[in-house]
N, C-alpha and C positions, 0 to 999 in steps of 0.2 A: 327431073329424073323419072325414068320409067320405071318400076318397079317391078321384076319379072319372077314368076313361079317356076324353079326348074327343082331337079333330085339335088338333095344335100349333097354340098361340098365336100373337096377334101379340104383340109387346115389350110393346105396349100394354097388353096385359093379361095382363101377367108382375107379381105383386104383387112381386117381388125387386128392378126394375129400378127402383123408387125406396122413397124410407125410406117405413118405416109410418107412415101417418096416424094409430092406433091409441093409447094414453097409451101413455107414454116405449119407443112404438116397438115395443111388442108385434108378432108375427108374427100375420098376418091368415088365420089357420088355415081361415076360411073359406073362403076367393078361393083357399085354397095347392091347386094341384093337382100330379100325380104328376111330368104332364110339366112342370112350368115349374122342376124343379131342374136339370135337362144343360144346359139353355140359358141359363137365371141364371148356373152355375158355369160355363159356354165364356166366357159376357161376361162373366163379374167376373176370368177368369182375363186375357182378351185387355186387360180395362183396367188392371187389377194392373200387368202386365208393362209398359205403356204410360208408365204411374206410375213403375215404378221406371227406367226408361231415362231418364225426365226428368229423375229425381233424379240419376243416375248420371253422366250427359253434360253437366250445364249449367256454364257459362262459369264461375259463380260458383265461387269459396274456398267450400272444404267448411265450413259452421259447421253449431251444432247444433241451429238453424233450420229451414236449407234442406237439412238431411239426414234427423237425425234422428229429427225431430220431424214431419218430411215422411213418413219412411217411417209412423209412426203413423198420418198423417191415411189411410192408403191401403188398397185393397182393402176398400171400402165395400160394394159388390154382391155382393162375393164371401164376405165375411163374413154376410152378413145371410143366403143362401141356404143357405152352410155350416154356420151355427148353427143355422138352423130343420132343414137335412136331416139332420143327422148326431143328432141330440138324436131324431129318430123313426124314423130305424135304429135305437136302442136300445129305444125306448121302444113305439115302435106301426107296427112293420116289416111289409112284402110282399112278396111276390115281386118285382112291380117294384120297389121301391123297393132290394131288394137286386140287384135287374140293374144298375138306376142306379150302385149302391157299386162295385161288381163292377168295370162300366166306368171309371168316376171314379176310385177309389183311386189308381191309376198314373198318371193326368194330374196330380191334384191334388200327386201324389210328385215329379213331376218340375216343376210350377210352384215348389216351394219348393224344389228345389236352381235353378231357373233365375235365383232370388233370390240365395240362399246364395253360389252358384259363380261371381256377377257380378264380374269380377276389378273394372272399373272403381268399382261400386258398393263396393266391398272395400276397396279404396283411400282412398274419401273416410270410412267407416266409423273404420279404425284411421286417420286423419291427427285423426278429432276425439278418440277415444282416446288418442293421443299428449297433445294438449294437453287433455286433460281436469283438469289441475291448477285450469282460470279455471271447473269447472262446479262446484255444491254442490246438494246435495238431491236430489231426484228426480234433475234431469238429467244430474246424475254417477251416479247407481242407473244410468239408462236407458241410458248411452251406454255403462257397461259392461257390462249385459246384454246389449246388442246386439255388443259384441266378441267377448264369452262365446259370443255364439249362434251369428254366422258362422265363426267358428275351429272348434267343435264342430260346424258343418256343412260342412265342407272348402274354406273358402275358402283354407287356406294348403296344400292339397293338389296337387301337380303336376297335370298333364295329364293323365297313362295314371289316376292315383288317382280324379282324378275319374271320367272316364268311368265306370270301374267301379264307382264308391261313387253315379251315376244309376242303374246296373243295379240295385246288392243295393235301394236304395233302391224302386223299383220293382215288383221283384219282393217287397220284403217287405210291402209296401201290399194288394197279390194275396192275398198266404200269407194275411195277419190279418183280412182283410176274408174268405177262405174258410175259416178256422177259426170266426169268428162267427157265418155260417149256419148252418154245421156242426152247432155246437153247439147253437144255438136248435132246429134241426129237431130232432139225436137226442134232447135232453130233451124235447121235444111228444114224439116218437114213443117214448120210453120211460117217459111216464104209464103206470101200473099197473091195469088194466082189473079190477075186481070184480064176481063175479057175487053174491056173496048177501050183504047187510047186516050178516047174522052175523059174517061177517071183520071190521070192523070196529067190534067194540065198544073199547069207552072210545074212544071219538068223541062228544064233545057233538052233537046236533042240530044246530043250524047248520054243522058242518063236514062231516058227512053230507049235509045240502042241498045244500050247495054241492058234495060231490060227485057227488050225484046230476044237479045241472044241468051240471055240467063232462062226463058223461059221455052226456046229451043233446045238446050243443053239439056235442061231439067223435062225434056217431053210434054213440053207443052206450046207446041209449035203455033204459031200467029197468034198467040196470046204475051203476056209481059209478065214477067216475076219482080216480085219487089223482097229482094233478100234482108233480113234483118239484123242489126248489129249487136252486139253483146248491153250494151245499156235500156232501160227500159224505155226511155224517150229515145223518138229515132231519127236521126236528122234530116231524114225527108220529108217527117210530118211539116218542117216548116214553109215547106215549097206547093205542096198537094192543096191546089184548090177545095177538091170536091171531101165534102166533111164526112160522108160516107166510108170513101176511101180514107181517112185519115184515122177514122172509129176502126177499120178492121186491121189496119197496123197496128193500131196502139193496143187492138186486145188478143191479135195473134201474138206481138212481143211480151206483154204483161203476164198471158198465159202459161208460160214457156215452162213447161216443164210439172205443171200442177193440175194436170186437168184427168190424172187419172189412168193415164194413157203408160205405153209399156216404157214409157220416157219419165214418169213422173219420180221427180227427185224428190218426196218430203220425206217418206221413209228413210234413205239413203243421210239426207243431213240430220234428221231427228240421233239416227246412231250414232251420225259424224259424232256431233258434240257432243256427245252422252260418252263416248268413248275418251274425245278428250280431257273431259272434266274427271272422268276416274284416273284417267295415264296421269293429270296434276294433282291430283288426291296422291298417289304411290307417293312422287315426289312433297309430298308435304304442304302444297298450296293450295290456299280457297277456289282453285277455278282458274281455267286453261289459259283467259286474260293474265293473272297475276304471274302464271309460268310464264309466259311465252316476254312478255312487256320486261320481267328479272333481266332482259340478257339487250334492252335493248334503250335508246336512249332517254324515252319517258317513263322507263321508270315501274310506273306501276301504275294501275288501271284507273286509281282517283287523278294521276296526273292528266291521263287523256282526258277523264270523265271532265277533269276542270280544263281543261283546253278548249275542247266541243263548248260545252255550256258558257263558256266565257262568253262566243258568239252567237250562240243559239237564236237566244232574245233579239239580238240584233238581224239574224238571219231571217227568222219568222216574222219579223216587222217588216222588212222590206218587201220580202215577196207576197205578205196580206197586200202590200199597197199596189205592188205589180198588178195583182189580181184585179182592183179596183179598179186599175187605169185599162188593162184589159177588156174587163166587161165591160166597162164604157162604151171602149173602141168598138167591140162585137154590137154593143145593143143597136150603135149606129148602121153597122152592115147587115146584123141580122135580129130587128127586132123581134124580142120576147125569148129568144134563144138564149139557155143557161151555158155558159162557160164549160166547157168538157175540160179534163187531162189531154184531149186527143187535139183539141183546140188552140192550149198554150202555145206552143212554138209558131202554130201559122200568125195567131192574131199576135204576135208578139213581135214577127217579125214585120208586118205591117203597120203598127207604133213604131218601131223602129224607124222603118222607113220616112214613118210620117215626123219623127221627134230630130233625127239626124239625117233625111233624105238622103239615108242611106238603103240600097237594094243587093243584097247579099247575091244574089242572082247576078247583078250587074258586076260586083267584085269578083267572083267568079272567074266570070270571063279575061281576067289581068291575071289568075294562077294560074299559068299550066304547068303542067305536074313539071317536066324537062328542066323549063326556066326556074320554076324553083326550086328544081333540084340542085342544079350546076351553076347558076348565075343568083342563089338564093346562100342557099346551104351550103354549098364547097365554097361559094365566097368566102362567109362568115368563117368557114373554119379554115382558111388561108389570113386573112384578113386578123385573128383572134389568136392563131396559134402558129401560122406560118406550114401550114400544110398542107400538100395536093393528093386531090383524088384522082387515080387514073385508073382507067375502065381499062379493063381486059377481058379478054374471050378465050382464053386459051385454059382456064380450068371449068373442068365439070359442074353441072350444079344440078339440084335433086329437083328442078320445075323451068318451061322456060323462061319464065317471068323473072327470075331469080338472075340477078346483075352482081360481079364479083367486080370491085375496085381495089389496086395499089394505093397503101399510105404512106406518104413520102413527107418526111420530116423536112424542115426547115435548111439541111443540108444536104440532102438528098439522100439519105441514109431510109430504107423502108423501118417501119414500124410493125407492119402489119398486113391484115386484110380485113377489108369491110364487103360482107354481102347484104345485099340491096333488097327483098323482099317485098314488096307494095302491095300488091294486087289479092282483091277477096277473091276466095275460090271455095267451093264443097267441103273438100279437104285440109280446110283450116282452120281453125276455133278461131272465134272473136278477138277484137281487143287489139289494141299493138302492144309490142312488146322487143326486148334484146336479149341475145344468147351467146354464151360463147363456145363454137367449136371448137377453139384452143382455147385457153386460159395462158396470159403471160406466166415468166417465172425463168428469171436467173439461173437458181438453182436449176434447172430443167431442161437450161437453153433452150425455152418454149415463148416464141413472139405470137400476140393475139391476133385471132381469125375470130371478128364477131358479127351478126348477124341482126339486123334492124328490120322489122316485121311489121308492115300494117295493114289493113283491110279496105282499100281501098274499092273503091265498086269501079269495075272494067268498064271502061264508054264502048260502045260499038263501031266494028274494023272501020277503022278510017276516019274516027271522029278523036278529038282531044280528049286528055283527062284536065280536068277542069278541079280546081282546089276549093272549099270554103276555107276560109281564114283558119278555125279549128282547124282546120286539115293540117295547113300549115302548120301550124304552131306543136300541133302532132308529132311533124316530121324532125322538126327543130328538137323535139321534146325527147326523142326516140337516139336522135343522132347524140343530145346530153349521155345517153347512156351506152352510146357507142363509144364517144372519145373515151369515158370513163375505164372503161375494158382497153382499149386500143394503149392509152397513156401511159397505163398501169405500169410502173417499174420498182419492185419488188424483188426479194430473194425466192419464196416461198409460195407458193400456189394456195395454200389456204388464204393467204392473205391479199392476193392478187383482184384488181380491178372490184368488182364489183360486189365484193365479196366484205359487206357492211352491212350492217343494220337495217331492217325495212325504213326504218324510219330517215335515215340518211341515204339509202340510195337516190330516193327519189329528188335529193335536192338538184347534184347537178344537171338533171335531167329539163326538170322544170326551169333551175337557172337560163338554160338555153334557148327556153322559151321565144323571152324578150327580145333576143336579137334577132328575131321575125321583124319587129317592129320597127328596127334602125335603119334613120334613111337609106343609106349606102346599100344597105342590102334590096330596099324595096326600091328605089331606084334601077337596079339590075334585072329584080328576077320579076319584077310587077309592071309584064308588059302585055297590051291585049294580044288575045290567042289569033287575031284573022288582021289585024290592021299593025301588030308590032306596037302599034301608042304606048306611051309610057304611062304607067297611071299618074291619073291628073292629083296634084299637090291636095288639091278641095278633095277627092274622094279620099286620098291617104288617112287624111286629118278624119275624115267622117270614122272611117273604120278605125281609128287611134280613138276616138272619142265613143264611139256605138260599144268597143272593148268592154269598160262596164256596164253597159244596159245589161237588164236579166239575170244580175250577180245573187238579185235574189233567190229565183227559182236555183239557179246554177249552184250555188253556195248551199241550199235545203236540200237536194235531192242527193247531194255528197253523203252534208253531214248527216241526212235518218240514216244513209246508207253504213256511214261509219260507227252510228250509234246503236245503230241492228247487229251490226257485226261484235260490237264489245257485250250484248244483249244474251246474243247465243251462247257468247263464250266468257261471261260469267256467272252462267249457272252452274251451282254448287255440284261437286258429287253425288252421283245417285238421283240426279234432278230428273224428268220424265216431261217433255214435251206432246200433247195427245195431238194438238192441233196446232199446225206450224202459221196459218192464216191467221187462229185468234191472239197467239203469240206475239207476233210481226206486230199486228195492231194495239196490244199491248205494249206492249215496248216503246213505239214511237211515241202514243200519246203519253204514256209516264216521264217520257225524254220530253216531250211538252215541242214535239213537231211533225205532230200526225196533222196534216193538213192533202185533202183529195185531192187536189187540184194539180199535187206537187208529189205523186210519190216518189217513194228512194232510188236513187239509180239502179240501184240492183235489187229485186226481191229476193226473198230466202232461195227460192229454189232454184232461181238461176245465178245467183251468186258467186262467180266464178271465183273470182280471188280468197276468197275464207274457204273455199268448200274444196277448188280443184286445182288451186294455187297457192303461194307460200305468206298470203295476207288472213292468216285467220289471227283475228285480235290485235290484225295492223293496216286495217285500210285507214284507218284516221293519218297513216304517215305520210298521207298523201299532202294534206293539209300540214301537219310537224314541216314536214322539208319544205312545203310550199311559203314559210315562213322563215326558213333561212336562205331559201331563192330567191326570195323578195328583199332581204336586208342586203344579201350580197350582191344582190344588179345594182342597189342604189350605191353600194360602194363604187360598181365600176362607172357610173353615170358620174359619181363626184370624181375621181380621179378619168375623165377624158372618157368614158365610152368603151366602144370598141376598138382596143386597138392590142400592140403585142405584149405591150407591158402588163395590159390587163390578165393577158389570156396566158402568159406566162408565169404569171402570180399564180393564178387557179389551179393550172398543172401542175405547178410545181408544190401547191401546199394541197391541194384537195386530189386531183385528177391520179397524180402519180403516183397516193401513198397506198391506195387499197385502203386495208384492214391493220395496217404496220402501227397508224398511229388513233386517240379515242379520236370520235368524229368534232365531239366539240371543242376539241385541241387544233384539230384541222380548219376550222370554222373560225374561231378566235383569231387563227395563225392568219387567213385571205383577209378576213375584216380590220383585222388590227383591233376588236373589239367583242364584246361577247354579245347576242342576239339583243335585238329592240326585234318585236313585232308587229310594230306601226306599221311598217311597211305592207304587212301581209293584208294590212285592211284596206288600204288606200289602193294597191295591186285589183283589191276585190271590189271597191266602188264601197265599202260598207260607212266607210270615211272621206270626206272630201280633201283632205292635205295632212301633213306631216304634223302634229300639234306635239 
């Protein structure tokens, strides 16, 4: 979608101010212009509030009717505007469009405590809470999520608490929405500008294209851009010959955001968490971890702290040994040369090579992006669940890159719509990720429209995109949370698809991982890009067995990162951070896995998930679910693999309940058993078999 500047509209031809005509409500990306989001989001906010005064004030006895079932049906406009605007702030951003954020965050901050803080509305909430003994199923889930939700947003707050808990709230909508720009700008403005092709050898062709077009794009014509990805290690470092080049990626990404510059974020998160630790003060807790972890399925912050630490020791021993086998390797290629951070990944991958004569380069060349999409991925989820994807072109979409597919059930009944996102661009923040521009919901006769997002780097016109194995298993990992949304069958939109706990979304996400791995699938979609060969049975096996090399470093640079994030956010109220760098480095080696060679995926200051995302005091849930996605594939491995029974078990006890049932109810229900997390260490190489 092109985004065009013209005179404000009339209502009339505001597409937000009524539903889409489009199948099941698609957003009309074409009609959508810049300006008709401030004016969608002033009227969806003034009818919201309109709504809920109705609810709040009317003659009638509170039931769970004419409450809470009312608050669902509401904020129609506001939803529909908010979902399409905030899904392309991430995805295909502007300067306006981040003016609009900028402006909007804080109104939009203070319409949800104008909700939250409705004492009247508060009232008739906890009166149906009270008697919620006469509700079952969903509407006993619903009515106490929604207790859960305004008590966790101050409704049992005094006066003076309130007032102040609109402030911090306010002001933190500011902070996160200016750390976001932030970020997006210093990573565009710290691509890595190359003047002679030579820097970059062991670059396939296509990755060379593509940087030589990113660096025409970006005005810098017969030169090459090396764009950088949201993580601190960057996956090209393991291809780049020349160690030069591989030192100025690693300290344009490391830098990112801390150097001082009108992008630098330490200010911005110093307040972040300073603001959070008082808004858990209001509510009565030691610090933003112990709030935020209350509502979520660990509990509370000593259970993560004992989860992380369980493996620490074993984490840090492995990758000290990585390290040793490393400089070996290097003293061979380059004697008297110390081991760098910038060094890890290449000489890493070259052990590799040399331990599994395996060449990630060569694997490569058997992904192309197509094959594993179609003959990969739509396998697997025909093959698991019984349903097809079909591409269409007949609706709009907000970029060309951007691919809309029919989901067609096992009867031919549609389910849905999935949009296909892949490709890195200027205009999109790191990282993958899924969205939804619809939300399922019964009650709403509203079927999911969701959105799967990654950052792929463009090959140049004419040349293939080519897969690493991660890649894969990205795409696998992303589509987990696509069915997740798409499956969702539900009453109620609060409790629809994906709408769980940090710490259990990510399970079936990562569940889906593994079926990258299954013959049937790599049989299909793992064929060379210029000869069609199938991959040979010996390279399979190589990349099935190379899977754990590097679990060390891979498994350290998580967990400092998970343990940095519970760091920030369990400082006490009124805590004061002067120096975010000496911080960081405290923390880690107190956590007893400060090691150079290995730092945290994420530094503080480019931090996206804690700082500009809904992971503050929960990126450890990556590992949590990563440990129910590991017990629950070995379930389907014992019960035959991939096949429908598997995948109908899943849907139907995990994929379709949303938020209706607790998640370790869900979990118990597909395993027939409550968590072992042996699994999670054998998945990670930390353990050699099931003991």
């Amino acid at each position: 979608m092109t985004l065009t500047t013209a005179p404000t509209p009339l209502a009339t031809d505001n597409p937000f101010f009524a539903a889409s005509l489009l199948p099941f409500q698609a957003p009309p990306f074409d009609r959508i212009r810049e300006e008709h989001f401030e004016p969608a989001m002033q009227v969806g906010m003034r009818e919201h509030l309109a709504e809920i005064r109705a609810i709040a004030t009317q003659p009638a006895a509170p039931s769970f009717a004419n409450t809470i079932e009312a608050l669902e049906r509401g904020g129609a406009l506001l939803s529909r505007a908010c979902e399409a605007f905030f899904h392309l702030t991430g995805s295909h951003t502007n300067p306006t469009l981040q003016k609009i954020q900028a402006t909007m965050a804080p109104q939009l901050a203070a319409h949800s405590d104008a909700i939250y803080l409705d004492a009247e509305l508060f009232a008739r909430v906890q009166s149906i809470y009270e008697g919620r003994a006469s509700l079952t199923g969903e509407q006993l889930r619903l009515a106490e999520r929604y207790h859960i939700a305004f008590v966790r947003n101050g409704a049992r707050l005094d006066a003076t608490s309130q007032t102040r808990l609109r402030a911090i709230n306010s002001e933190l909508s500011q902070l996160t929405t200016q750390f976001q720009d932030n970020l997006l700008a210093d990573t565009k403005d710290c691509a890595v500008v190359i003047d002679d092709q030579a820097q970059l050898a062991g670059l396939d062709d296509s990755s060379i294209s593509g940087a030589a077009d990113a660096a025409t794009a970006a005005g810098h014509p017969g030169k090459f851009l090396l764009t950088l990805q949201l993580p601190t290690s960057q996956g090209i470092l393991s291809s780049l010959h020349d160690r030069s080049t591989r030192q100025r990626v690693f300290a344009a990404s490391s830098a990112r955001c801390s150097r001082g510059n009108p992008q630098d974020t330490r200010t911005i998160i110093r307040r972040i968490a300073q603001l959070r630790a008082e808004r858990a003060g209001l509510f009565g807790f030691a610090n933003h971890a112990t709030y935020v972890l209350d509502d979520q399925m660990a509990g509370t912050p000593n259970a993560v702290s004992t989860m992380l630490a369980s493996m620490a020791t074993a984490i840090v021993a492995k990758a000290k040994n990585e390290a040793v086998e490393l400089q070996t390797h290097f003293d061979a290629q380059s004697p008297g040369t110390k081991l760098a951070p910038w060094d890890w990944s290449f000489v890493a991958e070259q052990v590799r090579k040399q331990r599994f004569d395996f060449d990630e380069s060569v694997v490569r060349q058997y992904f192309e992006f197509e094959s594993v999409l179609q003959n990969g991925l739509f396998f697997m989820a025909n093959e698991l669940y019984g349903i097809t994807m079909r591409e269409r072109h007949d609706l709009p979409v907000y970029h060309a890159d951007v691919r809309v597919f029919d989901v067609l059930d096992a009867d031919g009944t549609q389910l849905g719509l999935f949009y296909a996102d892949y490709y890195a661009r200027p205009s999109k923040r790191g990282g993958a990720w899924m969205s939804n521009l619809v939300d399922q919901s019964l009650l709403l006769g509203t079927k999911p429209v969701v959105v799967n997002v990654m950052n792929l780097p463009k090959p140049g016109a004419g040349q293939p995109t080519l897969l690493s194995f991660d890649e894969v298993t990205t795409l696998f990992h992303e589509f987990g949370h696509g069915v997740h949304g798409l499956f969702s069958n539900v009453h109620y939109p609060r409790l629809s698809g994906t709408s769980v706990p940090r710490d259990f979304v990510e399970f079936p996400s990562q569940f889906h991982e593994d079926f990258a791995f299954d013959p049937r699938v790599l049989a299909r979609c793992a064929r060379h890009c210029t000869t069609g060969e199938v991959m040979p049975q010996d390279l399979v096996e190589k990349v099935r067995r190379a899977r754990t090399f590097g679990q060390g470093f891979a498994s350290l640079e998580y967990v400092a990162s998970a343990l940095l994030d519970m760091a920030w956010h369990t400082l006490a109220p009124g805590t004061t951070v002067d120096d975010v760098e000496a911080f960081e480095a405290q923390a880690l080696t107190a956590a007893g896995v400060a090691m150079e060679l290995v730092p945290p995926r994420y530094r503080s200051p480019y931090f996206a998930h804690v700082w500009g995302g809904g992971y503050s005091a929960g990126y450890y849930a990556y590992l949590w679910a990563e440990a129910l996605a590991a017990d629950a594939f070995a379930g389907v491995v014992e019960r035959g693999g991939m096949n429908r029974q598997n995948g109908q078990r899943f849907r139907d006890t995990i994929l379709s309940r949303g938020f209706a049932t607790e998640p370790m109810q869900m979990f118990a229900a597909f395993r027939g058993r409550n968590l072992d997390t042996k699994a999670l260490m054998v998945r990670r190489g930390l353990v050699s078999h099931r003991s």
